[in-house]
DRENMISE-687539 format. One line per field, with one value per residue (C-alpha): chain; x, y, z. Coordinates in steps of 0.2 Angstrom, whole numbers, always signed. Example, Ala and Ser with C-alpha at 12.3 -4.5 7.8 and 13.67 -1.06 7.14 Angstrom:
chaine = [A; A]
X = [+62; +68]
Y = [-22; -5]
Z = [+39; +36]
END
This chain:
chaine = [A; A; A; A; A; A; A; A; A; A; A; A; A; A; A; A; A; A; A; A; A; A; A; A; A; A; A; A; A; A; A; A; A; A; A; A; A; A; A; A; A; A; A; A; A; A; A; A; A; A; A; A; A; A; A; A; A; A; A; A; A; A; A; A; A; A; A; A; A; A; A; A; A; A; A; A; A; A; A; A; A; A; A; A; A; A; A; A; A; A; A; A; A; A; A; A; A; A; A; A; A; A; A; A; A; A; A; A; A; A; A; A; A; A; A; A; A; A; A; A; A; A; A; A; A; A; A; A; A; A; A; A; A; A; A; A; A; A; A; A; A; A; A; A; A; A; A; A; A; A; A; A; A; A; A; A; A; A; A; A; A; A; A; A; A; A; A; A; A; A; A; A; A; A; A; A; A; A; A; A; A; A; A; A; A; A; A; A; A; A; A; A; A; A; A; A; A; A; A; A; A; A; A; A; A; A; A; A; A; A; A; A; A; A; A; A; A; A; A; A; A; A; A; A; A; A; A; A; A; A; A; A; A; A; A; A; A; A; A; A; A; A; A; A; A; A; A; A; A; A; A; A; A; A; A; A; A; A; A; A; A; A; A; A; A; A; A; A; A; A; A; A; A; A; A; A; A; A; A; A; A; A; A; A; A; A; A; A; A; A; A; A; A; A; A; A; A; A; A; A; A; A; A; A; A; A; A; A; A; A]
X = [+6; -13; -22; -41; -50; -55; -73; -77; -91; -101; -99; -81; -66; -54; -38; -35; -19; -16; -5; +8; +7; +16; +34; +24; +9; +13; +30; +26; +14; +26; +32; +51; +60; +65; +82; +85; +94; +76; +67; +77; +75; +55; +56; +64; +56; +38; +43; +50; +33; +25; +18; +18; +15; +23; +23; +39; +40; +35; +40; +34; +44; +53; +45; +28; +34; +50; +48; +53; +64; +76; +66; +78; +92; +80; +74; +92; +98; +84; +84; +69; +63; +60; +40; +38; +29; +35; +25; +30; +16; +20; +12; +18; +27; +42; +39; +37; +55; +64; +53; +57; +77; +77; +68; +54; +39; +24; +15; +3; -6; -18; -34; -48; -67; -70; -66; -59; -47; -41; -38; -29; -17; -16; -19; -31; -48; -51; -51; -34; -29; -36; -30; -12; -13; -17; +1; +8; -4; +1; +19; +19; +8; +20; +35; +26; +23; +6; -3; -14; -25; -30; -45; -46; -63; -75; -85; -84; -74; -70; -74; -87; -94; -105; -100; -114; -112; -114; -99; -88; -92; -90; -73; -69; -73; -62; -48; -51; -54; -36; -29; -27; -26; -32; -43; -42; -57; -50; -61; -47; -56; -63; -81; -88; -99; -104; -119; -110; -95; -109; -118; -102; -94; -111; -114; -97; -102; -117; -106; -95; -82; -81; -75; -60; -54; -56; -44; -53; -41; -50; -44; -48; -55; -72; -66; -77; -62; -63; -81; -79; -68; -78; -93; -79; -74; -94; -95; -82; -67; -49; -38; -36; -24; -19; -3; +10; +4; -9; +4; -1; -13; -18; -6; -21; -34; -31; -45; -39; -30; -21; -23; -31; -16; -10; -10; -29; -34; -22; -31; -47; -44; -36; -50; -61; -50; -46; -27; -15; +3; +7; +15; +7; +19; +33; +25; +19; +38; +43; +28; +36; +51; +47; +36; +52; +61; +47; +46; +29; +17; +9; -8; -14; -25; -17; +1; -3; -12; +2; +16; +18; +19; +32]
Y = [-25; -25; -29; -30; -44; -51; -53; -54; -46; -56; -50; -42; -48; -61; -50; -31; -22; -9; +4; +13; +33; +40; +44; +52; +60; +63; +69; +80; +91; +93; +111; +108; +96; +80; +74; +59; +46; +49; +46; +32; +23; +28; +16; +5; +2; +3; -11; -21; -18; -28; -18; -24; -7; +10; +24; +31; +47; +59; +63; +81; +98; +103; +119; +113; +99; +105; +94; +79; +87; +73; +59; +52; +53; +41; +31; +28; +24; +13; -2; -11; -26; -41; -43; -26; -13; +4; +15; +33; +49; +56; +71; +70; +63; +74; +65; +47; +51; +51; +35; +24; +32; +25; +8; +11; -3; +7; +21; +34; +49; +62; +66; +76; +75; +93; +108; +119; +105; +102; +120; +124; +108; +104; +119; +113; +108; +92; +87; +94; +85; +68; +74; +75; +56; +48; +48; +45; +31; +23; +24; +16; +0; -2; -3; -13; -3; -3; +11; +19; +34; +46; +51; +68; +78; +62; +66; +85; +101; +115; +127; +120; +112; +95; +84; +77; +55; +54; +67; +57; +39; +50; +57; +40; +27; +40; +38; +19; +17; +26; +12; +13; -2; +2; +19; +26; +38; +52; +62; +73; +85; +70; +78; +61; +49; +28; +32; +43; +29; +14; +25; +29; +13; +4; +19; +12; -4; +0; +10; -6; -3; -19; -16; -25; -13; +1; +8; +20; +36; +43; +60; +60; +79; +76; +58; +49; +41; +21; +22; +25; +11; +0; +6; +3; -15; -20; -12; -26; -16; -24; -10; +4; +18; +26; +34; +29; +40; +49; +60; +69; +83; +93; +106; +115; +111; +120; +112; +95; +86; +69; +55; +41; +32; +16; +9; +16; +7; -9; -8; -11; -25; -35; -33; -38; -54; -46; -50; -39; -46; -29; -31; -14; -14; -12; +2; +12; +12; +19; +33; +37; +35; +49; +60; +63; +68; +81; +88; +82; +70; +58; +62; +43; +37; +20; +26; +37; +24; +11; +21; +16; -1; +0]
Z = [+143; +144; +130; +125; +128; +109; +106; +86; +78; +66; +46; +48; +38; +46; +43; +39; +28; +39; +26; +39; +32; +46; +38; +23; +28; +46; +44; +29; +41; +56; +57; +58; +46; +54; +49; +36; +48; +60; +47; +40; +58; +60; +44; +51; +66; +57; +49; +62; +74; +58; +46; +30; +20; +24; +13; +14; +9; -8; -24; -21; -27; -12; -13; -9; +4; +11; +26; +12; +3; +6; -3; -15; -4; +8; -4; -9; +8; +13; +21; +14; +25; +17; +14; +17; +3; +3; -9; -14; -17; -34; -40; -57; -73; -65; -47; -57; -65; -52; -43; -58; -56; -36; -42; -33; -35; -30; -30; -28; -34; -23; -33; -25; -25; -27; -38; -24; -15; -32; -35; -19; -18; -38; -45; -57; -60; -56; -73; -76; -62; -71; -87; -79; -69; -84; -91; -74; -72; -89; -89; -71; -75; -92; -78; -69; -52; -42; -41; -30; -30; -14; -17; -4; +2; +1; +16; +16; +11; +21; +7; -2; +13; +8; -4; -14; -12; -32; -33; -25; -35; -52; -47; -36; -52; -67; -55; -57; -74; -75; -69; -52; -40; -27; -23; -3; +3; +13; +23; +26; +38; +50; +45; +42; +50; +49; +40; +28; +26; +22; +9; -1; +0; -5; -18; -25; -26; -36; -49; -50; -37; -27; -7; -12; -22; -7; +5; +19; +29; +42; +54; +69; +71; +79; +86; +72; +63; +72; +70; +53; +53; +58; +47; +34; +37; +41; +22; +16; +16; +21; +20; +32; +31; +49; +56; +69; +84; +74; +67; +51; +43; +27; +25; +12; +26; +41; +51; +48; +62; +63; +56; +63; +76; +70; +89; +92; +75; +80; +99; +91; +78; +90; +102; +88; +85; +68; +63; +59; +61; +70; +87; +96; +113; +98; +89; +103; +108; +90; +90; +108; +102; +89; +100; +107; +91; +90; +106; +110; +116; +103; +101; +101; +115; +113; +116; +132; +139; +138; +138; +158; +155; +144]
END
């Protein structure tokens, strides 16, 4: 199978935690529910292709995400790789019951830098929606689970239009000071640019959150979202969140499409001499593998580039 020829760049991090959000954020935008044993092997094979972090589905009311309704009847039958994480979204002290029921380790919550976002997809402000993590927050560190907060509309919103930088940091370090592990910075309608990414990350690191402490997830809707990346990781952050064949959305943002594809991200890194531990020939076979399930052709460049030689 071709693959890029690797020529490192100077000041970029020697290996990159590439967090798989395909059965969770990809699945839950697709139109037509996919059944549990497709899931259940898309999980599977994720995991086998390398990847050392899949989020595999949410704790969400099945009225708002019907598409994973199913998640404790997954989560019960999963087959969890050895030395593999599998973090779960929850919403809620509701959603974080019935995590800590299924023994689940990790998870995360979905915040939002703007009033309007928070609104439409929390419905509250976005200090009710702080106001209602803080429990969920606290009761997951005393069980000892990870948690990770989303952090959505960091580089635009499709109501309110620009997001002020210092908006972002305020919203991005109370989510933080929560407790949260780990923060990832969504640009959920792919409205971002380099410039913008390096400002944001290094406007963070002014208000005391280190690079380290950073996740980036890019869509790809103006094609921006591996630049952005790499804006990301010249910035000092190792952890990139992308999906399997660019599957995925914002159910509350119409103008948002995929994800950033794990395979175009996994394309670049190793042309970049950046490790990974992912074997690409083996995920492009599970996102065409799934396009099949779905009905249609995976969106990622990577995958219908390769998917001759394969």
């Amino acid at each position: 199978m071709l693959a890029p020829q690797r020529v490192p760049m100077p000041g970029l991090p020697s290996a990159v935690t590439i967090w798989e959000v395909g059965a969770r954020d990809g699945l839950q935008n697709e139109p037509a529910v996919v059944p549990l044993d497709v899931k259940l092997e898309f999980l599977e094979r994720l995991a086998a292709a390398g990847l050392t972090v899949v989020e595999a589905t949410s704790f969400v009311h099945p009225k708002w995400v019907p598409q994973l309704a199913d998640a404790d009847e997954l989560i019960s039958r999963l087959r969890q790789a050895p030395g593999v994480r599998y973090p779960v979204l929850v919403p809620n002290d509701r959603g974080l019951d019935r995590a800590l029921a299924l023994g689940v380790r990790e998870i995360a919550i979905f915040g939002s830098a703007t009033e309007t976002f928070a609104m439409r997809n929390l419905n509250t402000t976005v200090d009710g929606s702080l106001a209602m993590f803080e429990p969920v927050v606290r009761r997951a560190l005393s069980s000892g689970l990870r948690v990770r907060g989303y952090l959505s509309m960091c580089f635009g919103d499709p109501w309110e239009g620009e997001v002020p930088v210092p908006q972002v940091v305020s919203v991005a370090r109370r989510l933080l000071d929560l407790g949260c592990d780990q923060l990832s910075l969504g640009d959920t309608i792919g409205v971002g640019t380099p410039g913008h990414v390096t400002a944001l990350i290094t406007a963070l690191g002014s208000a005391g959150v280190p690079a380290d402490r950073l996740a980036v997830h890019f869509h790809d809707t103006y094609g921006q979202a591996l630049a952005n990346t790499l804006a990301a990781l010249q910035a000092g952050v190792t952890t990139v969140d992308s999906s399997a064949g660019g599957l995925g959305g914002c159910p509350y943002a119409k103008s948002a499409t995929g994800n950033l594809a794990t395979e175009d991200l996994v394309w670049q890194l190793n042309g970049l001499g950046i490790e990974t531990g992912v074997d690409l020939a083996a995920l492009v076979r599970t996102s065409l593998w799934m396009a099949d399930h779905l009905g249609r052709p995976s969106p990622s460049a990577v995958v219908r580039a390769l998917a001759a030689d394969l």
